[in-house]
N, C-alpha and C positions, 0 to 999 in steps of 0.2 A: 504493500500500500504506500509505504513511503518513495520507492523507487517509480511509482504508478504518479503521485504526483509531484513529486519534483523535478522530473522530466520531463515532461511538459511545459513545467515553469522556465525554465532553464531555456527549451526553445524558446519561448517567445520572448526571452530577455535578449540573448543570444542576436538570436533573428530575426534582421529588422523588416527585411523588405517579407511583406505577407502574402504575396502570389509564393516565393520561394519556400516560406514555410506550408504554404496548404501543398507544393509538390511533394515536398517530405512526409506527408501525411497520406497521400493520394494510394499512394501500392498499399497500405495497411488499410485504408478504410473500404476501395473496391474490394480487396482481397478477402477482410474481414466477409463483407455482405457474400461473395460469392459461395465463400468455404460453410457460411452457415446454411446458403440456400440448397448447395449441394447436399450437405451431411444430410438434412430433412427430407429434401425429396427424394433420397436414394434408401432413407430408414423405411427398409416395411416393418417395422416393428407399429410405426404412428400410424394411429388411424385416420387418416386426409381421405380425400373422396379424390380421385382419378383424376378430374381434372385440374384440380388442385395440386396435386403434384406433377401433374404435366406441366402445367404454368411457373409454378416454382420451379422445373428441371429446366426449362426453356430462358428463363429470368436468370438460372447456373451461368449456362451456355455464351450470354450477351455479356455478363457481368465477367467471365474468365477470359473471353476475347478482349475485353476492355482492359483486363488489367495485364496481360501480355503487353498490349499494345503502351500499356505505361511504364512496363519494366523494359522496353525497347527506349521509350521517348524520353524517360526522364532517370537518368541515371546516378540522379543525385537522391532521389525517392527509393532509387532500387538497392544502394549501398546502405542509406539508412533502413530500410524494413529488415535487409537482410541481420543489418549487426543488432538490429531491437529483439528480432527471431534466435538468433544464435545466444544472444544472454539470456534472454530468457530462458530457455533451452537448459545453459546452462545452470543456472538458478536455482532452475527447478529436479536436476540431477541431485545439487548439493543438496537443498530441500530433504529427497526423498533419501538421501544416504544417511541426512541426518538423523531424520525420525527413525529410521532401521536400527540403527545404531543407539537409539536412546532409548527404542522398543525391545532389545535382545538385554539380556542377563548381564551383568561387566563380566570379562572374561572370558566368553563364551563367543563361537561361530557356527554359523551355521554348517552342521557337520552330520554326513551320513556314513557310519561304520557297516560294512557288511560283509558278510562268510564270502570267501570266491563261489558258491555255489549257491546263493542265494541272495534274494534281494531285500529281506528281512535285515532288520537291526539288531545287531550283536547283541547280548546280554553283555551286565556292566560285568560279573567274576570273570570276564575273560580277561579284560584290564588286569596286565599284572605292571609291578615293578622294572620287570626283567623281560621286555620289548626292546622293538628295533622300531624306528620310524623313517621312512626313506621315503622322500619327497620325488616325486617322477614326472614328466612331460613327456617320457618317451620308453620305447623298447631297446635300448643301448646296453651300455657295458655296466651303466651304473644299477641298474636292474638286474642284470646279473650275479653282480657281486655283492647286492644289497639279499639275495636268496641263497647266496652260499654263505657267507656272514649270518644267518638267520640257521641254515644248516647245518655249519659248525660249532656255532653257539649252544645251539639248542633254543633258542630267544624266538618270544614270537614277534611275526613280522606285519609291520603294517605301512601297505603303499599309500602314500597319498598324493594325491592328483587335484593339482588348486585351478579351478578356472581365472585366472585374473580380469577382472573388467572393472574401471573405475566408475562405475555407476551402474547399480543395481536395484533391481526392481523387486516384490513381493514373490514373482514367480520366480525369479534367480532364485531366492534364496532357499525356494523349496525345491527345486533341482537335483534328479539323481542320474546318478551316473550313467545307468541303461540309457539314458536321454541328453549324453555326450560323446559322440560318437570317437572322440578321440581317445575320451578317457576309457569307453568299453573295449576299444582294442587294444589298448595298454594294459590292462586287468585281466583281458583274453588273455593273452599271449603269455602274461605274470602265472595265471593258472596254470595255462599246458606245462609250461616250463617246473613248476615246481607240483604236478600231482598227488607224490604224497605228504607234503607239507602246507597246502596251500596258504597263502597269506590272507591278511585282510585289510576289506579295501575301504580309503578314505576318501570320501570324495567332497569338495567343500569350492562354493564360488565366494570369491573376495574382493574386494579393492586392491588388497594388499599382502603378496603371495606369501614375503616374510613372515607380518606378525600371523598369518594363519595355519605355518608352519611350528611357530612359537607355541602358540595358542593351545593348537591341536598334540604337540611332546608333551604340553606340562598335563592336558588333560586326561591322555590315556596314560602318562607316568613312566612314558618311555625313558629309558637310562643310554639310549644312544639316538642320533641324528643323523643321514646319511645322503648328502646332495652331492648331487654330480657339480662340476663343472661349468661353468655359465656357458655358454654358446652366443651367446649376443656379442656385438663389437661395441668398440668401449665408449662412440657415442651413446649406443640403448642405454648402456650401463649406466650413464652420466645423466642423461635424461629421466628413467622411469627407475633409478636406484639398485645396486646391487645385491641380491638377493643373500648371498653367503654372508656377509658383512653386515647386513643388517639385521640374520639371524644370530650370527658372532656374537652381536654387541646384545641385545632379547633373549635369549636363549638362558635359563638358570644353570647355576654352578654344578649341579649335580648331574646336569646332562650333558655329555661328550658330544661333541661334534665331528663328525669324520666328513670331510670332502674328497670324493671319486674323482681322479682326473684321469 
């Protein structure tokens, strides 16, 4: 509300000549009318009588030709709707990360544990002390050696596979793994590999693949850690943060950390 009227204010302090400022205004307000005559007439959910949303679908039609024809002609209208659209946009990302984040437990992420052979949730007595936690992206060396580590040990294993996305929605967060296609042929492939040991599998979407790798050792009580490698070049690294180091520095005392290169 605040950001709603003080931008407004601002142009017309701003902005003096007023034909300029109703251009700026122009893409938003035909676009606005068109986007809501569309949404309505194309909803068969509303009950409108036929002709009625004929005329509205027709009124879409004139009103979206119009406003093409103003994202062609006035280009100073079309760089402003576009950056008003993309804040927004953005805003309302932070917005719903926040509330997710002030609606879950302190401490806690959304995390679903399950048997390689089922898609049921682990009982808690399986959590022991004396686990293994290996965070994976892939079918590589570090999956291999995170199941022989798990076979020589005797420790149980648990893969975990972070979908990273900085802005997440109510259905992200109830997301399981069957319904990622990368992360089922990573747990695939984890099963065949180790049939009479199989591991178990973590699957969790996040903002932030570190602290949900943190999150998720201290919660099942894992006493070891085990990531491969980055693979990113060192602008990604530089840009979206490095994942080892950031679990390095998070990670409690009494959990070892081992890196597979």
């Amino acid at each position: 509300m605040v950001l709603a009227t003080l931008v407004p204010m601002l142009l017309v302090l701003l902005v003096k000549d007023m034909a300029g400022l109703a251009d700026l205004y122009a893409v938003g307000v035909v676009g606005a009318i068109a986007t809501n005559l569309g949404a309505t007439a194309t909803d068969r959910k509303l009950s409108i009588k036929s002709w009625e949303r004929t005329l509205m679908f027709t009124t879409f039609v004139v009103m979206a030709a119009i406003e093409m024809s103003l994202l062609i002609d006035k280009p100073n209208a079309r760089y402003f709707a576009v950056t008003i659209l993309a804040v927004g946009l953005i805003l309302r990302g932070l917005v719903m990360e926040r509330r997710m984040k002030k609606e879950a437990p302190p401490g806690t992420v959304p995390l679903e544990v399950a048997a390689a052979n089922s898609a049921v949730s682990t009982p808690q007595n399986v959590i022991t002390s004396e686990s293994i936690l290996c965070a994976i992206r892939g079918t590589g060396r570090t999956l291999d050696f995170a199941l022989r580590e798990a076979g020589d040990t005797g420790r149980r294993l648990y893969l975990l596979f972070v979908r990273e996305q900085q802005f997440m929605t109510e259905q992200d967060a109830k997301r399981k793994w069957q319904e990622d296609p990368e992360a089922s042929m990573v747990f695939r492939e984890a099963k065949q590999k180790a049939p009479d040991h199989p591991p178990l599998f973590c699957y969790a979407v996040s903002p932030s693949a570190a602290e949900t790798i943190v999150d998720v050792a201290a919660t099942l009580g894992a006493s070891r850690v085990i990531l491969g490698a980055p693979q990113r070049n060192a602008l990604i690294n530089l840009l979206r943060g490095n994942v080892i180091r950031e679990v390095s520095h998070s990670l409690p005392e009494d959990i070892d950390l081992l890196v597979y290169a």
